[in-house]
PyMOL Python script that loads the backbone (N, CA, C, O; Angstrom):
from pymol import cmd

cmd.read_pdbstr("""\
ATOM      1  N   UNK A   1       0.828  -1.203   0.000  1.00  0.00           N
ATOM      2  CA  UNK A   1       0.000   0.000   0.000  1.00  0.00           C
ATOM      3  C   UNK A   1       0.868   1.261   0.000  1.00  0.00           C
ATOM      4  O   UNK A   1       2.016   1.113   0.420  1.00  0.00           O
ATOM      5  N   UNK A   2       0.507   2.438  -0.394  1.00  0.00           N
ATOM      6  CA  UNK A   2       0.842   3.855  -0.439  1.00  0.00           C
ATOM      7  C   UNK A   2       0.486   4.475   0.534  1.00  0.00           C
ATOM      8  O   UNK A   2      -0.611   4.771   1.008  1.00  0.00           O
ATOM      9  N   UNK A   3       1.678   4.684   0.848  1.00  0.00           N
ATOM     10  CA  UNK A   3       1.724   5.888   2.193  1.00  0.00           C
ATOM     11  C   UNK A   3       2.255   7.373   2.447  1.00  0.00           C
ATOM     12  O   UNK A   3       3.430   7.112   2.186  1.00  0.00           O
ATOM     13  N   UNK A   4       2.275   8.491   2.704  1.00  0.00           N
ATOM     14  CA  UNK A   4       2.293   9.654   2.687  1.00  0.00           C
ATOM     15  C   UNK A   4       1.603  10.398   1.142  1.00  0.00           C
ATOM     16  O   UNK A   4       0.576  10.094   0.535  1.00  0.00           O
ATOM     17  N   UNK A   5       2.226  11.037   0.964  1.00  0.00           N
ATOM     18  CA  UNK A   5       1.280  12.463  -0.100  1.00  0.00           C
ATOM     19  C   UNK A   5       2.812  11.712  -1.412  1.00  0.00           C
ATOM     20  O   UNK A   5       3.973  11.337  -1.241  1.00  0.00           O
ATOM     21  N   UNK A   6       1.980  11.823  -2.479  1.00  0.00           N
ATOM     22  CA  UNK A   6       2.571  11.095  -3.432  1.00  0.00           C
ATOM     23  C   UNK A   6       3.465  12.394  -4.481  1.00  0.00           C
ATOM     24  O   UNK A   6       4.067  12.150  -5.526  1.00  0.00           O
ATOM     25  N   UNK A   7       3.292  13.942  -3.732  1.00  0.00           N
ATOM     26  CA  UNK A   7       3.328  14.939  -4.630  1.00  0.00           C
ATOM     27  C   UNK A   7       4.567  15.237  -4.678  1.00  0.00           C
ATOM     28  O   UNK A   7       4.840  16.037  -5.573  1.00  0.00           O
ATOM     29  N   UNK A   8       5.677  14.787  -3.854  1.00  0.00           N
ATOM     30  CA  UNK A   8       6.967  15.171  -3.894  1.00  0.00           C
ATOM     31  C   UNK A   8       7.560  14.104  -4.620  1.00  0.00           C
ATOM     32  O   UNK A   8       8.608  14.226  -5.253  1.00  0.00           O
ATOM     33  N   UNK A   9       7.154  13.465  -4.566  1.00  0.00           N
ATOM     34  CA  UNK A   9       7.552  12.000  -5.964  1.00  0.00           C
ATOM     35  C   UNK A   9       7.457  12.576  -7.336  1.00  0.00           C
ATOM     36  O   UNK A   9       8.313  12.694  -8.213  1.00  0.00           O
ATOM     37  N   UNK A  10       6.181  12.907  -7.296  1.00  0.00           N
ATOM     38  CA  UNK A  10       5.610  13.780  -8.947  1.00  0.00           C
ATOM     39  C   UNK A  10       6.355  14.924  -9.279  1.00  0.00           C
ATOM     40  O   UNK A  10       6.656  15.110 -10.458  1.00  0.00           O
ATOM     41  N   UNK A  11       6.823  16.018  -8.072  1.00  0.00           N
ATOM     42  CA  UNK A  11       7.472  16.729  -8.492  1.00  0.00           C
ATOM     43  C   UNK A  11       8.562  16.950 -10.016  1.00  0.00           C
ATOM     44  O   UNK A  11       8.459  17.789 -10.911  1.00  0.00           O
ATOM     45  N   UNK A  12       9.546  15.869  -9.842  1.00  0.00           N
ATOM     46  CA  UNK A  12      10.360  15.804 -10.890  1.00  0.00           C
ATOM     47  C   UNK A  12       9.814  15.813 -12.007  1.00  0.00           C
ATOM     48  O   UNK A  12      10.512  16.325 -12.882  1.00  0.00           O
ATOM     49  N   UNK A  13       8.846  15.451 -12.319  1.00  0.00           N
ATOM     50  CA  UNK A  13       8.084  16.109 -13.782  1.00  0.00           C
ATOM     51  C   UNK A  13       8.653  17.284 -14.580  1.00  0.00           C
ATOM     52  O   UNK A  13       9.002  17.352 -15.759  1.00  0.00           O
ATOM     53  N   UNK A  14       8.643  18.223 -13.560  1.00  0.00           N
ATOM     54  CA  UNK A  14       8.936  19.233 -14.286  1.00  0.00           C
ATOM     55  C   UNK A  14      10.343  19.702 -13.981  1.00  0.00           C
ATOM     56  O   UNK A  14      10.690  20.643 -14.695  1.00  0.00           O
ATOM     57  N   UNK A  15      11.270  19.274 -13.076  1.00  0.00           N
ATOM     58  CA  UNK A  15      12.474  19.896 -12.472  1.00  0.00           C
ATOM     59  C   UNK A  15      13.307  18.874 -13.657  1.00  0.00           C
ATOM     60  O   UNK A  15      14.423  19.156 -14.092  1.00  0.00           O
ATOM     61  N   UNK A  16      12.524  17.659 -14.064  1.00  0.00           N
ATOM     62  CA  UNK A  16      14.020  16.712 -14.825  1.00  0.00           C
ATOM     63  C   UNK A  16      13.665  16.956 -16.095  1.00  0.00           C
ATOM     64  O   UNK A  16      14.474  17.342 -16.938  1.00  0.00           O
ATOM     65  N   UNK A  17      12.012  16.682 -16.405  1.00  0.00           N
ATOM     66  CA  UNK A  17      12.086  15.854 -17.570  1.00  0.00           C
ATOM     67  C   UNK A  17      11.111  17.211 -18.345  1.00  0.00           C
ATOM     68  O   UNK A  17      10.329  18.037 -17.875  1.00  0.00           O
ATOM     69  N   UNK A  18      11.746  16.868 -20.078  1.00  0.00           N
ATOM     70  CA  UNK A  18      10.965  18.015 -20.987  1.00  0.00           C
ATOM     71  C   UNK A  18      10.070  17.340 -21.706  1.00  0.00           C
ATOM     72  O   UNK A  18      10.146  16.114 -21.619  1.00  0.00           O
ATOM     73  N   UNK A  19       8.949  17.950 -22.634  1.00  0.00           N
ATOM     74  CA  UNK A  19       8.498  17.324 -24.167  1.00  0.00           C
ATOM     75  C   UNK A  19       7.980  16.351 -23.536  1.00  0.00           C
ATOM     76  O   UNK A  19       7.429  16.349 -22.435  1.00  0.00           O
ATOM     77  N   UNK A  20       8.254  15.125 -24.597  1.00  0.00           N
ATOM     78  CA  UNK A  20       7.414  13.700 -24.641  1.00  0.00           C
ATOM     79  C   UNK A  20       8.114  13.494 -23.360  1.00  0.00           C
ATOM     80  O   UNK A  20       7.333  13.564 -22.411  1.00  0.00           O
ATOM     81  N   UNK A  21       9.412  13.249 -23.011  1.00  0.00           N
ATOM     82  CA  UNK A  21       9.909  12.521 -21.619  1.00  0.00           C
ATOM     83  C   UNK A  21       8.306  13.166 -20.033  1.00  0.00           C
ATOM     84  O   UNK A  21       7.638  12.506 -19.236  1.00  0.00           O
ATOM     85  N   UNK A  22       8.379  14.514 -20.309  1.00  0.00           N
ATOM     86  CA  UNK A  22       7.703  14.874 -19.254  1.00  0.00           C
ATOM     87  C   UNK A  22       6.200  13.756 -19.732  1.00  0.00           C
ATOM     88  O   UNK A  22       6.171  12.544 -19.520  1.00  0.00           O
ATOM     89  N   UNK A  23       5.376  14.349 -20.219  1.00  0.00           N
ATOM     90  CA  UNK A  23       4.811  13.717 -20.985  1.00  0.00           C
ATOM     91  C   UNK A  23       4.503  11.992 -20.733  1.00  0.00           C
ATOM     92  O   UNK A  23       3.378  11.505 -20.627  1.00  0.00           O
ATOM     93  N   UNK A  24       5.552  11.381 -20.682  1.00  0.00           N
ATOM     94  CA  UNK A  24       5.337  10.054 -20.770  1.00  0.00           C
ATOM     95  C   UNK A  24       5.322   9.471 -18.823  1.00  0.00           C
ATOM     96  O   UNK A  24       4.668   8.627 -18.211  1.00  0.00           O
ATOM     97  N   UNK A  25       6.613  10.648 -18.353  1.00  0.00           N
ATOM     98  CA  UNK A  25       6.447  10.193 -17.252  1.00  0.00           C
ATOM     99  C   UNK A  25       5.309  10.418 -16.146  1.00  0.00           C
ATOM    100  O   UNK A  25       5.341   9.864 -15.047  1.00  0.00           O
ATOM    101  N   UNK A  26       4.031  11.525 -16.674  1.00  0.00           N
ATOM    102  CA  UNK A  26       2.816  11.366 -16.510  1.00  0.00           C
ATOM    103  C   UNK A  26       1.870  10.793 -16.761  1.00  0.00           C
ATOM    104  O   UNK A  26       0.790  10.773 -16.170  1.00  0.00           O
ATOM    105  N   UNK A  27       2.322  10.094 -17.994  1.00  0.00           N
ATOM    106  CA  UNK A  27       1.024   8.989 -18.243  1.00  0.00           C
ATOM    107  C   UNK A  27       1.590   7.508 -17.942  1.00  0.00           C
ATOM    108  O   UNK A  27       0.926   6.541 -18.315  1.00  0.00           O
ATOM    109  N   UNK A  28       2.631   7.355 -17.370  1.00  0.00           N
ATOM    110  CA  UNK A  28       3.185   6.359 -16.040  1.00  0.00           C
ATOM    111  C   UNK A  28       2.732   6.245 -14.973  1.00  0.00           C
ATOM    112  O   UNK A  28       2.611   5.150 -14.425  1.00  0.00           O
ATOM    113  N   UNK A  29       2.325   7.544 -14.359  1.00  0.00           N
ATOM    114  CA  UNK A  29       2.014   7.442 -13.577  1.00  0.00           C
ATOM    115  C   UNK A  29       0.486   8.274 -13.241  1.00  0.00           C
ATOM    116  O   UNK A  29       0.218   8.961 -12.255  1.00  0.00           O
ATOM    117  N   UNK A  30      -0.302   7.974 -14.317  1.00  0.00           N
ATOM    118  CA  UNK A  30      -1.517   8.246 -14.245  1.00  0.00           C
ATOM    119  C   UNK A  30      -2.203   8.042 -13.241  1.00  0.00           C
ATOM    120  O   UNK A  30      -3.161   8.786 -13.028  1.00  0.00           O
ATOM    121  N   UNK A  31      -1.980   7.264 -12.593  1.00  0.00           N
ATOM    122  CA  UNK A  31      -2.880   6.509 -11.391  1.00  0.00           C
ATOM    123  C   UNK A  31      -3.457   7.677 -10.200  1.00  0.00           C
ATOM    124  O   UNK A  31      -4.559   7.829  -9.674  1.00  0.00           O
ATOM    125  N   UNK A  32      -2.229   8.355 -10.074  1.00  0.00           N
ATOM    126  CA  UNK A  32      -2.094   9.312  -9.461  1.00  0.00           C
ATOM    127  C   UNK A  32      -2.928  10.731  -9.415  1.00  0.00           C
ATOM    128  O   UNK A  32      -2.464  11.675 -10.054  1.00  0.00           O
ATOM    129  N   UNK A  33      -3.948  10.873  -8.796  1.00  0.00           N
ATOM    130  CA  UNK A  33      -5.403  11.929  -9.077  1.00  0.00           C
ATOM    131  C   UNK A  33      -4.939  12.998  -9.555  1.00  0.00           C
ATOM    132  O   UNK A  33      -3.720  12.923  -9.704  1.00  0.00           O
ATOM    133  N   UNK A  34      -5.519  14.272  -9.958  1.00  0.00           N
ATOM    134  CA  UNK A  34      -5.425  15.691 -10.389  1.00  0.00           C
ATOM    135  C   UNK A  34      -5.232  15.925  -8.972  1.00  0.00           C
ATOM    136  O   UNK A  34      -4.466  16.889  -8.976  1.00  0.00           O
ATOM    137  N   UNK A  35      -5.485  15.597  -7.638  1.00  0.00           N
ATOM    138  CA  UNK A  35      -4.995  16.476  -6.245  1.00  0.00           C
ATOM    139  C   UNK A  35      -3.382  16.411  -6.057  1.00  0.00           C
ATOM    140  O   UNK A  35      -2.491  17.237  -5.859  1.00  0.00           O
ATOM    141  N   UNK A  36      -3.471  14.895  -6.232  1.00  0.00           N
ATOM    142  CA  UNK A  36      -1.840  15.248  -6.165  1.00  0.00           C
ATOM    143  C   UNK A  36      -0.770  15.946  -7.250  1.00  0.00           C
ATOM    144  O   UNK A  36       0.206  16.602  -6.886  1.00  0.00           O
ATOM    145  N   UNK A  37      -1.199  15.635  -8.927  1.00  0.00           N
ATOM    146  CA  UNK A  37      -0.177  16.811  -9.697  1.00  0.00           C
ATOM    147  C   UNK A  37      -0.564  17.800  -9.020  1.00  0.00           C
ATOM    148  O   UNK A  37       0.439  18.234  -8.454  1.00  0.00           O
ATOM    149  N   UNK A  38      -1.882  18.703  -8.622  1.00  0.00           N
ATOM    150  CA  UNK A  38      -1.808  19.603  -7.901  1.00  0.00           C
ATOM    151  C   UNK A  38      -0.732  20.528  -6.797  1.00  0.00           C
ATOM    152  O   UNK A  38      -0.080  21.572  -6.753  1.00  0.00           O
ATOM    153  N   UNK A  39      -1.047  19.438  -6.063  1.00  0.00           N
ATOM    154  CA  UNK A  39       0.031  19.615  -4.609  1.00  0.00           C
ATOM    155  C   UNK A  39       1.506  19.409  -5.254  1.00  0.00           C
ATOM    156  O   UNK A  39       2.226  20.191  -4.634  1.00  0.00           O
ATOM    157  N   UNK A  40       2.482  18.538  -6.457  1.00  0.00           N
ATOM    158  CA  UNK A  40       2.928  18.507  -7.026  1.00  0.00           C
ATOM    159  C   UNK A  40       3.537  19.244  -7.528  1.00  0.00           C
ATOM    160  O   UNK A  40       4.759  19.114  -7.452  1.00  0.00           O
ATOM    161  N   UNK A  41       3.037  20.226  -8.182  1.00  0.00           N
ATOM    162  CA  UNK A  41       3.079  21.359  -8.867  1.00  0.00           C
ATOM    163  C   UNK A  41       3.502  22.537  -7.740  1.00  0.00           C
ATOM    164  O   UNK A  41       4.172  23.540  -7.987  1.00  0.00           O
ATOM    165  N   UNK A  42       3.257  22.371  -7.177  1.00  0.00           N
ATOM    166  CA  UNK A  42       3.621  23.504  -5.541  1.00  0.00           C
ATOM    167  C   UNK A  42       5.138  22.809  -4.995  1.00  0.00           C
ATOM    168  O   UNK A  42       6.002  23.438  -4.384  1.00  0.00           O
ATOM    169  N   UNK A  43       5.197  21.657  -5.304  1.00  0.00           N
ATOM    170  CA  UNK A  43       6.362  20.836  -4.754  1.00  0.00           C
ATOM    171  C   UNK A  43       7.612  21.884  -5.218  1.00  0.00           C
ATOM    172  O   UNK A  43       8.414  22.611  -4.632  1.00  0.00           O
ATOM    173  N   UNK A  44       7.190  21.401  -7.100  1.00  0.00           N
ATOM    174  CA  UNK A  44       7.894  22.583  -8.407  1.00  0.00           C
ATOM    175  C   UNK A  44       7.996  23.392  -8.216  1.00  0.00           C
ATOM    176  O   UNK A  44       9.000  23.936  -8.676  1.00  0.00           O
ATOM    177  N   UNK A  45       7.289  24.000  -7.580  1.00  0.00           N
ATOM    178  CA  UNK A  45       7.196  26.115  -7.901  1.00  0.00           C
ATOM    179  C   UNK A  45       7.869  26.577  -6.263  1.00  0.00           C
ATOM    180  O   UNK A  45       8.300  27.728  -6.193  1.00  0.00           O
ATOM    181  N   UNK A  46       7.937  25.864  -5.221  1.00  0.00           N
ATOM    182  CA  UNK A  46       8.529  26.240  -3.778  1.00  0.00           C
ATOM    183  C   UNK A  46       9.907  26.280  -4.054  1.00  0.00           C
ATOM    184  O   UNK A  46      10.452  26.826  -3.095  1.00  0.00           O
ATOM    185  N   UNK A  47      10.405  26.086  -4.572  1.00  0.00           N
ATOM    186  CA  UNK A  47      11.856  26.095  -4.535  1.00  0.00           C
ATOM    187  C   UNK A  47      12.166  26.397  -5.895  1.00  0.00           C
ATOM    188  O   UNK A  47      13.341  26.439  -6.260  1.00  0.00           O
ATOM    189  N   UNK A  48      11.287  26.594  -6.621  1.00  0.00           N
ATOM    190  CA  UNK A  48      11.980  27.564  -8.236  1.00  0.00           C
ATOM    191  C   UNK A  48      11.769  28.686  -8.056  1.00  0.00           C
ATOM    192  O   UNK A  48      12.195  29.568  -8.802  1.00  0.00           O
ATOM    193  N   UNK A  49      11.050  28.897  -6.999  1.00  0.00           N
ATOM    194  CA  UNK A  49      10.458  30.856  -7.220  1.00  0.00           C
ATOM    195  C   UNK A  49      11.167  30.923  -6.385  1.00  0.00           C
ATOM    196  O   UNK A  49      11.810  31.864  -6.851  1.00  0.00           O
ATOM    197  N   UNK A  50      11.850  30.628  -5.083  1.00  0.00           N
ATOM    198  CA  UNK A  50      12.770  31.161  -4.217  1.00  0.00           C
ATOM    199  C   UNK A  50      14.214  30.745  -4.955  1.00  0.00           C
ATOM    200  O   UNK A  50      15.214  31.388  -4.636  1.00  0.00           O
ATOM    201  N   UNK A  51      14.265  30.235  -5.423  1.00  0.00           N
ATOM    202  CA  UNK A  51      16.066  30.092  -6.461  1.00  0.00           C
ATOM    203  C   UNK A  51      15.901  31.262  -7.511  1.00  0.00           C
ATOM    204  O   UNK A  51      16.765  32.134  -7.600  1.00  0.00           O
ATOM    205  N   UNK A  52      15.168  31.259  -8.026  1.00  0.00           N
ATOM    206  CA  UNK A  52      15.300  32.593  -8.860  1.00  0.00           C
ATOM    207  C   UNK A  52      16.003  33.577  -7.961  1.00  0.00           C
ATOM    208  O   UNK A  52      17.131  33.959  -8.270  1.00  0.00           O
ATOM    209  N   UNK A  53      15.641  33.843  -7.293  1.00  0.00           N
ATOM    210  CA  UNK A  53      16.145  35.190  -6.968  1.00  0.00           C
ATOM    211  C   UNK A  53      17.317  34.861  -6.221  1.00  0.00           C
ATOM    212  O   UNK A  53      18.417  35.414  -6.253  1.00  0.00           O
ATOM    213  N   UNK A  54      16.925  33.867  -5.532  1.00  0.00           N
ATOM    214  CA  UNK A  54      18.350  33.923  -4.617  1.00  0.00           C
ATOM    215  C   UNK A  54      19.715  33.579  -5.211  1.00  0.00           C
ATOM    216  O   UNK A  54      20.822  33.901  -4.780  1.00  0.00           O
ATOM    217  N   UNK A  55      19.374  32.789  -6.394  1.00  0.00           N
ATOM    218  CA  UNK A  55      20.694  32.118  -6.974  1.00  0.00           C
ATOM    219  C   UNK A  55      20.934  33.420  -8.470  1.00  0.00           C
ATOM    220  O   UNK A  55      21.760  33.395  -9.382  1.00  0.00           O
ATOM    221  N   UNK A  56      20.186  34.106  -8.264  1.00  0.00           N
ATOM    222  CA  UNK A  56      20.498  34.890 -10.123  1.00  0.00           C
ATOM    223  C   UNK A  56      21.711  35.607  -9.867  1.00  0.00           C
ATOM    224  O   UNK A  56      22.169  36.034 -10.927  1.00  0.00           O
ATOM    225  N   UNK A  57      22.498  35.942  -8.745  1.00  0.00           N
ATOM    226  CA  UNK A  57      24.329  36.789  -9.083  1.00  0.00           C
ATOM    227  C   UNK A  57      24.967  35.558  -8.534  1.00  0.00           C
ATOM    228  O   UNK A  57      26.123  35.603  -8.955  1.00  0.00           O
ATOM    229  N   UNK A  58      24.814  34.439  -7.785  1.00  0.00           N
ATOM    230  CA  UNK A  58      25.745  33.529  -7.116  1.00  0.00           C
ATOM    231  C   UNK A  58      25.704  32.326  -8.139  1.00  0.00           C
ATOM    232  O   UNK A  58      26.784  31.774  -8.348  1.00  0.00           O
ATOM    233  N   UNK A  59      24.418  31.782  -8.905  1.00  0.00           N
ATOM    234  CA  UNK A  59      24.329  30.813  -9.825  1.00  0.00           C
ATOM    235  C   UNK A  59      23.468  31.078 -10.905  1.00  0.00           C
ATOM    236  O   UNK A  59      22.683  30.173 -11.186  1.00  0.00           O
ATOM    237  N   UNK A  60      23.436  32.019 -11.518  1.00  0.00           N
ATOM    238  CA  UNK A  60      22.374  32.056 -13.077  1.00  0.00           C
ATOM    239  C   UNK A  60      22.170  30.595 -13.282  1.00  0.00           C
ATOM    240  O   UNK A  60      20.988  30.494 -12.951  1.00  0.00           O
ATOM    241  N   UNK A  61      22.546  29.436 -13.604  1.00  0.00           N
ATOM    242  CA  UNK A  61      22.492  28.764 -14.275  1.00  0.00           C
ATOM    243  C   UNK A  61      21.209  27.822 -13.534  1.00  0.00           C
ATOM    244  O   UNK A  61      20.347  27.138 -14.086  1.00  0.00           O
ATOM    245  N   UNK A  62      21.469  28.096 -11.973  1.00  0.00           N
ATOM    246  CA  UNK A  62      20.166  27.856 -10.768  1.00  0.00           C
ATOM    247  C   UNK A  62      19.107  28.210 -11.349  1.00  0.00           C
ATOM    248  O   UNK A  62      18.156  27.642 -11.887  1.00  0.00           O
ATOM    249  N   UNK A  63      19.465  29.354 -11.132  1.00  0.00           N
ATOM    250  CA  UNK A  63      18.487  30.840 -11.200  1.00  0.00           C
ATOM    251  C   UNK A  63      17.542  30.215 -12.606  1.00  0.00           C
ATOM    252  O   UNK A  63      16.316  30.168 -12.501  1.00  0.00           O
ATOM    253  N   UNK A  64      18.059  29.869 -13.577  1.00  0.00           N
ATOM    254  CA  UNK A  64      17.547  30.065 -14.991  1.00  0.00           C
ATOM    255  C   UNK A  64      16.764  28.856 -14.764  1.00  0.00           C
ATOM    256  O   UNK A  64      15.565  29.048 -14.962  1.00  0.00           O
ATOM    257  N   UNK A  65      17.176  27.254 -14.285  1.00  0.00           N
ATOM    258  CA  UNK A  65      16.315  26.102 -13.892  1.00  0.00           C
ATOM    259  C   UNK A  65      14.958  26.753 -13.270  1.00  0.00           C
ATOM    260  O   UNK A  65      13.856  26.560 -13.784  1.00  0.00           O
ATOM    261  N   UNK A  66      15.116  27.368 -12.370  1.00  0.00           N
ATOM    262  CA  UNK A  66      13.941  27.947 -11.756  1.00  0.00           C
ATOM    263  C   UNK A  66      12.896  28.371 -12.553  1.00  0.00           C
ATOM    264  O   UNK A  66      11.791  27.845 -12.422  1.00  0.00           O
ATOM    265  N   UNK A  67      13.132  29.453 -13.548  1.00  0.00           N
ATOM    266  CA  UNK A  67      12.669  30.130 -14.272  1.00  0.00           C
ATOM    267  C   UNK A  67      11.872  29.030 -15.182  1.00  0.00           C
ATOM    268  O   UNK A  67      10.649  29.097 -15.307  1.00  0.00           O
ATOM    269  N   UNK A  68      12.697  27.962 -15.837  1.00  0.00           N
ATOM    270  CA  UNK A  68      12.148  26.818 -17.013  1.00  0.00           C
ATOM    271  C   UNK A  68      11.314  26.228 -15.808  1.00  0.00           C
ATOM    272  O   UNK A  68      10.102  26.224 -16.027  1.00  0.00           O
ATOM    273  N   UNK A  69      11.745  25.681 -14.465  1.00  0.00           N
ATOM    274  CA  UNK A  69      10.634  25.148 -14.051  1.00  0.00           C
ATOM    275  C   UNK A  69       9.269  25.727 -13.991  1.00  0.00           C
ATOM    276  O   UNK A  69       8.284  25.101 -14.381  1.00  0.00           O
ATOM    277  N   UNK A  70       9.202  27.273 -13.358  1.00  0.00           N
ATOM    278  CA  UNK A  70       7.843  27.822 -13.723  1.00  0.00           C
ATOM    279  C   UNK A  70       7.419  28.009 -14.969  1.00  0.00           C
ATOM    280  O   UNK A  70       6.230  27.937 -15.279  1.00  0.00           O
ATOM    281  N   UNK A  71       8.265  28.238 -15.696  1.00  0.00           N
ATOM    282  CA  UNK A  71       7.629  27.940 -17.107  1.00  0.00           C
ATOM    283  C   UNK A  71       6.585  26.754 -17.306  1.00  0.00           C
ATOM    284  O   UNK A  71       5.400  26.722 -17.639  1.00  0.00           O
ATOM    285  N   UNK A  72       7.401  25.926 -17.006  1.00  0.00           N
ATOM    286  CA  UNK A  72       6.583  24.328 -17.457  1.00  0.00           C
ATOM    287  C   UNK A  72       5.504  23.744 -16.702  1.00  0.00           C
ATOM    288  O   UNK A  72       4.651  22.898 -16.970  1.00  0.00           O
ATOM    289  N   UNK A  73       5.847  24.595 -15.442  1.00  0.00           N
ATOM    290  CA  UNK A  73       4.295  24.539 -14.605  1.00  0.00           C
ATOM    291  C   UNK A  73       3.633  25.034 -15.219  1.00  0.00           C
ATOM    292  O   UNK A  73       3.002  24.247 -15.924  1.00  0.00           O
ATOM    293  N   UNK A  74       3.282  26.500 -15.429  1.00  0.00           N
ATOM    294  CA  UNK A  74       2.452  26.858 -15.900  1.00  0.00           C
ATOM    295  C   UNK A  74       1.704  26.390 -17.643  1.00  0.00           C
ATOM    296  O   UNK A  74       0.508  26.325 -17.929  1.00  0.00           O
ATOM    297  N   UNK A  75       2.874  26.137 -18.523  1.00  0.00           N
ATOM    298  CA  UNK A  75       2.364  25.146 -19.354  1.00  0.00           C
ATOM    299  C   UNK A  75       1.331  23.948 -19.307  1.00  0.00           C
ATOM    300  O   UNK A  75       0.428  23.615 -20.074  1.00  0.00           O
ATOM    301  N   UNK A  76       1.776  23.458 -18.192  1.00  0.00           N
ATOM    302  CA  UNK A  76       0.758  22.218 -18.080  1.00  0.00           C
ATOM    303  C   UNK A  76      -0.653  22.442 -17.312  1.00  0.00           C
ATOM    304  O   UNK A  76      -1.693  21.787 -17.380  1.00  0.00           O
ATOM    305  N   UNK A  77      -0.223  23.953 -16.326  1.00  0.00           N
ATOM    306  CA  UNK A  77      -1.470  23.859 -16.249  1.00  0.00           C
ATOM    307  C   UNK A  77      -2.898  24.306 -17.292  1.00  0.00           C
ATOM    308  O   UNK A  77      -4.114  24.139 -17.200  1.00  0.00           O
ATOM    309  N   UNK A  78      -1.979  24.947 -18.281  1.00  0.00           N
ATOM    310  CA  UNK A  78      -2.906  25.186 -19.275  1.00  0.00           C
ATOM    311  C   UNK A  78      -3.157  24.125 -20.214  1.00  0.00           C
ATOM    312  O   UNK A  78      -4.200  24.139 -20.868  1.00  0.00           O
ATOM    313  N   UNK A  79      -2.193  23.081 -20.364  1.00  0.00           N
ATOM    314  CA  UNK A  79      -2.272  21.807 -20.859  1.00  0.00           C
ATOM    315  C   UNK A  79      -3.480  20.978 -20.240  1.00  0.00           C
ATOM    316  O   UNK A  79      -4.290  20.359 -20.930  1.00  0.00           O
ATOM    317  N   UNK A  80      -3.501  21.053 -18.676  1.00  0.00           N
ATOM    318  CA  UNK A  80      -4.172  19.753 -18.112  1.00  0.00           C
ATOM    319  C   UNK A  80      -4.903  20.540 -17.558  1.00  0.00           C
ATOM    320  O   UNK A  80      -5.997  19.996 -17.409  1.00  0.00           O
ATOM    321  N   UNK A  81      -4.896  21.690 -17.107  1.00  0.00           N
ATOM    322  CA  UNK A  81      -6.154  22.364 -15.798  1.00  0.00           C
ATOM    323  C   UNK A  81      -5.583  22.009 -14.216  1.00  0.00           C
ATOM    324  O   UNK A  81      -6.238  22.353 -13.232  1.00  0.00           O
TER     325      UNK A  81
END
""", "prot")
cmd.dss("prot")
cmd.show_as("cartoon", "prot")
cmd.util.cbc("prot")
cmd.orient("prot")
């Protein structure tokens, strides 16, 4: 059986994988309700919206992950709702 909140698992969706990879590794793991990509998606965006700023003079290259990760959140949520 499954135990705790499945949304920090899902996270990597968007922190690893692009295109079809993202893509595929959601319909892997379909099982998984719209509450948790939800909560998921917050997993993504807690620590890309605070690296933006904090890493943009010490690590751009941080900084810029951050940035593609909210990007791709917000993509999907217009993708999926």
């Amino acid at each position: 059986p499954r135990r705790g909140d499945p949304a920090a698992d899902l996270a990597p969706a968007w922190w690893t994988f692009t295109g079809d990879a993202r893509t595929l590794y959601r319909e892997e793991l379909a099982d998984y309700g719209p509450e948790a990509w939800w909560r998921a998606r917050g997993w993504a965006l807690l620590p890309s919206l605070t690296g933006i700023d904090y890493y943009r003079n010490t690590f751009p290259r941080m900084a810029e992950h951050g940035r593609r990760t909210v990007t791709a959140v917000l993509q999907d949520i217009e993708r999926f709702g």
